[in-house]
C-alpha atoms as a printed R data frame, in Angstrom:
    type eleno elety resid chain resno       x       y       z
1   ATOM     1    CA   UNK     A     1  10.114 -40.603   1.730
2   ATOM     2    CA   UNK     A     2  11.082 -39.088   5.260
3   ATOM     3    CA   UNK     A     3   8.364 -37.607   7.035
4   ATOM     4    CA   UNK     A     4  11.037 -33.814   7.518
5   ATOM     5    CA   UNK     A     5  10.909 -34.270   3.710
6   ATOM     6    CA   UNK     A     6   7.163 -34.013   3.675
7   ATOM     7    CA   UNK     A     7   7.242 -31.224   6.155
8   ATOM     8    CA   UNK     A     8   9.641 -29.473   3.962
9   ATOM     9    CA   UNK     A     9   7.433 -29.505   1.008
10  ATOM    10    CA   UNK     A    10   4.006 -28.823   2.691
11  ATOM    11    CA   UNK     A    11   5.469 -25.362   4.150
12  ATOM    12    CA   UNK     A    12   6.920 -24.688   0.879
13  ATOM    13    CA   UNK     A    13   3.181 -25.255  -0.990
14  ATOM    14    CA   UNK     A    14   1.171 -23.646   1.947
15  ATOM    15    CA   UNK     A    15   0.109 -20.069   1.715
16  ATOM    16    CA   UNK     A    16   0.422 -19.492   5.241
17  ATOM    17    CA   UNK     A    17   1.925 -21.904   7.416
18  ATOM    18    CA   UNK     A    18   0.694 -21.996  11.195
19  ATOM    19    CA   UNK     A    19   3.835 -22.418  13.820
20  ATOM    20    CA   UNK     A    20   1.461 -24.016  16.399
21  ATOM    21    CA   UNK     A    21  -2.014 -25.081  16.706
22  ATOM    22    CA   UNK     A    22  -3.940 -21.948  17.188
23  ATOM    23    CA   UNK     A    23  -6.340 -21.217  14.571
24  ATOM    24    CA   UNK     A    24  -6.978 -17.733  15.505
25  ATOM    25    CA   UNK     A    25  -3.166 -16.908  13.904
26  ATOM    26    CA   UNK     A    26  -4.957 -17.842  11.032
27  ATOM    27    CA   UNK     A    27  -7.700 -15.546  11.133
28  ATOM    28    CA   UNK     A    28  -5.316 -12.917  11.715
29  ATOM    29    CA   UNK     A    29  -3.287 -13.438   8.629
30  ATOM    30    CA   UNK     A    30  -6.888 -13.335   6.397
31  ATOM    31    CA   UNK     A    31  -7.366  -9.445   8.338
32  ATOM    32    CA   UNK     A    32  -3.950  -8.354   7.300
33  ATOM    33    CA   UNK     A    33  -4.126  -9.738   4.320
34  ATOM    34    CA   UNK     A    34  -7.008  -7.798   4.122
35  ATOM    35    CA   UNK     A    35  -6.286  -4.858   5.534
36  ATOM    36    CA   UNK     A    36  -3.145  -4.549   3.177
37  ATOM    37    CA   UNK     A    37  -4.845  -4.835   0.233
38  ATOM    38    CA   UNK     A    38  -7.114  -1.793   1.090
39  ATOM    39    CA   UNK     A    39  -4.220  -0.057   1.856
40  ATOM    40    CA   UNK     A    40  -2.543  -0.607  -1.498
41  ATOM    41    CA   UNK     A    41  -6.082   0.301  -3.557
42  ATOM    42    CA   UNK     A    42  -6.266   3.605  -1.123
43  ATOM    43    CA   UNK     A    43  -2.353   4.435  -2.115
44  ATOM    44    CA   UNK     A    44  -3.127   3.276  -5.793
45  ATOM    45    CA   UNK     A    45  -6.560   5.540  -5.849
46  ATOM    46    CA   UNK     A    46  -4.736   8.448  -4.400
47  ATOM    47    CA   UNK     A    47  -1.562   8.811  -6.138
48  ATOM    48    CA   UNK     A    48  -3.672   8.317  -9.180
49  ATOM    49    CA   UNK     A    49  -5.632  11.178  -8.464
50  ATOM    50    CA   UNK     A    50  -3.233  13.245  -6.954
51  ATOM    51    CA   UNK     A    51  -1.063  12.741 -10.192
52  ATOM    52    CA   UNK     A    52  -3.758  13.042 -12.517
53  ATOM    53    CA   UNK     A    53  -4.082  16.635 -11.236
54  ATOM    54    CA   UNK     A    54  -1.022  17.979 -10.317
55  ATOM    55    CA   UNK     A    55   0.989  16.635 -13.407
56  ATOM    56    CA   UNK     A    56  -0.836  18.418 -16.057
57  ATOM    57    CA   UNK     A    57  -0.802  21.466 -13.323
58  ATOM    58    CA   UNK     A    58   3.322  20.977 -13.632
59  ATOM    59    CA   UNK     A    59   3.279  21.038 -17.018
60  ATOM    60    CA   UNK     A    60   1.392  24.384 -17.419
61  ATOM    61    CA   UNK     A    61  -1.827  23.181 -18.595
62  ATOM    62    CA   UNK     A    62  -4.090  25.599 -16.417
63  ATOM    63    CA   UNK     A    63  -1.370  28.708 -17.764
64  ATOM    64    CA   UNK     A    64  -3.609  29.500 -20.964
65  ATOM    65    CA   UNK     A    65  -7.029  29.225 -18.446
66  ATOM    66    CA   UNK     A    66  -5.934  30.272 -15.485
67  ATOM    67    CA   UNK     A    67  -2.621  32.116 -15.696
68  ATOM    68    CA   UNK     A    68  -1.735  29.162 -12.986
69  ATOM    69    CA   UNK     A    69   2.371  28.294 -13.516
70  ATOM    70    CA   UNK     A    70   3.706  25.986 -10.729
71  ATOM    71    CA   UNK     A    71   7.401  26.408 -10.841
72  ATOM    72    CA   UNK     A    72   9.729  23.172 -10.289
73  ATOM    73    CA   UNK     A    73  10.616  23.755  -6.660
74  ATOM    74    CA   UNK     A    74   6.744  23.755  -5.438
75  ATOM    75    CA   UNK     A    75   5.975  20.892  -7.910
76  ATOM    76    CA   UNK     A    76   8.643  18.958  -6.133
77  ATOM    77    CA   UNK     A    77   7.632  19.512  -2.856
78  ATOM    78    CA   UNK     A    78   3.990  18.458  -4.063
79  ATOM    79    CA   UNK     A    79   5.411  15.624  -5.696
80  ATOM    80    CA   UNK     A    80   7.437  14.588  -2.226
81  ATOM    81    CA   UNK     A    81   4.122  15.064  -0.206
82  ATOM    82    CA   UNK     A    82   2.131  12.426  -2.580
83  ATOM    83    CA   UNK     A    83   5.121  10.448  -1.108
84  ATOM    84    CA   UNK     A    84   4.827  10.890   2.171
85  ATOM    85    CA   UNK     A    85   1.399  10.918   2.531
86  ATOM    86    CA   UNK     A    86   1.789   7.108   0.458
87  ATOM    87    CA   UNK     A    87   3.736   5.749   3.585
88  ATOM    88    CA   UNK     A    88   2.019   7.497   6.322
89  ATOM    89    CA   UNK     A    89  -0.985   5.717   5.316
90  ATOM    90    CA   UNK     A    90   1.084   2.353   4.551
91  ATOM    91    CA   UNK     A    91   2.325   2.829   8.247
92  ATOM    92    CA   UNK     A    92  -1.554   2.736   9.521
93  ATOM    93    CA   UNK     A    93  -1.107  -1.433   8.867
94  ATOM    94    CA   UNK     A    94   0.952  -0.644  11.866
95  ATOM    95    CA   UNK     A    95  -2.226  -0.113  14.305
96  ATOM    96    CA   UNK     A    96  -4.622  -2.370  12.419
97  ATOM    97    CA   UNK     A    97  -7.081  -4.062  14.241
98  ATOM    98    CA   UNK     A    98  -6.438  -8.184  13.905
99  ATOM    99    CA   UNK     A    99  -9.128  -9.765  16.059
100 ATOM   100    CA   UNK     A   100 -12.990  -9.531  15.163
């Protein structure tokens, strides 16, 4: 076997593969990897709660309580906002912190 063979198929097996030999690349790749998975359980955690109450609040489910109607245009502005508000925080990755 030729040794750019074996090359080949370690960066194909690696999880991260490090271009040259400083380690601290890899300790940066563990904080974004962690720092993007709290950012995709705060996006998940929001837009389920943001959903969970404005959907049944689109469907009229507070008109019987409340006399509360939220007509299509507001609901999807709301609905565009839970959007929005998704990425902005996505884009805080952006400015995360790397080194400890």
């Amino acid at each position: 076997m030729r040794v750019g063979c074996a090359e080949h198929v370690a960066k194909q097996a690696a999880a991260v593969t490090l271009m040259n030999g400083d380690l601290a690349a890899l300790e940066r790749a563990l904080a974004l990897a962690r720092a993007t998975l709290r950012n995709v359980r705060q996006n998940l955690g929001f837009a389920l709660v943001y959903n969970g109450l404005c959907i049944p609040v689109a469907a009229g489910a507070l008109e019987p309580v409340l006399g509360i109607v939220l007509s299509p245009t507001i609901a999807a502005l709301a609905m565009t906002f839970s959007s929005v508000s998704v990425i902005s925080n996505a884009l805080r990755l952006r400015h995360a912190r790397l080194a400890r």
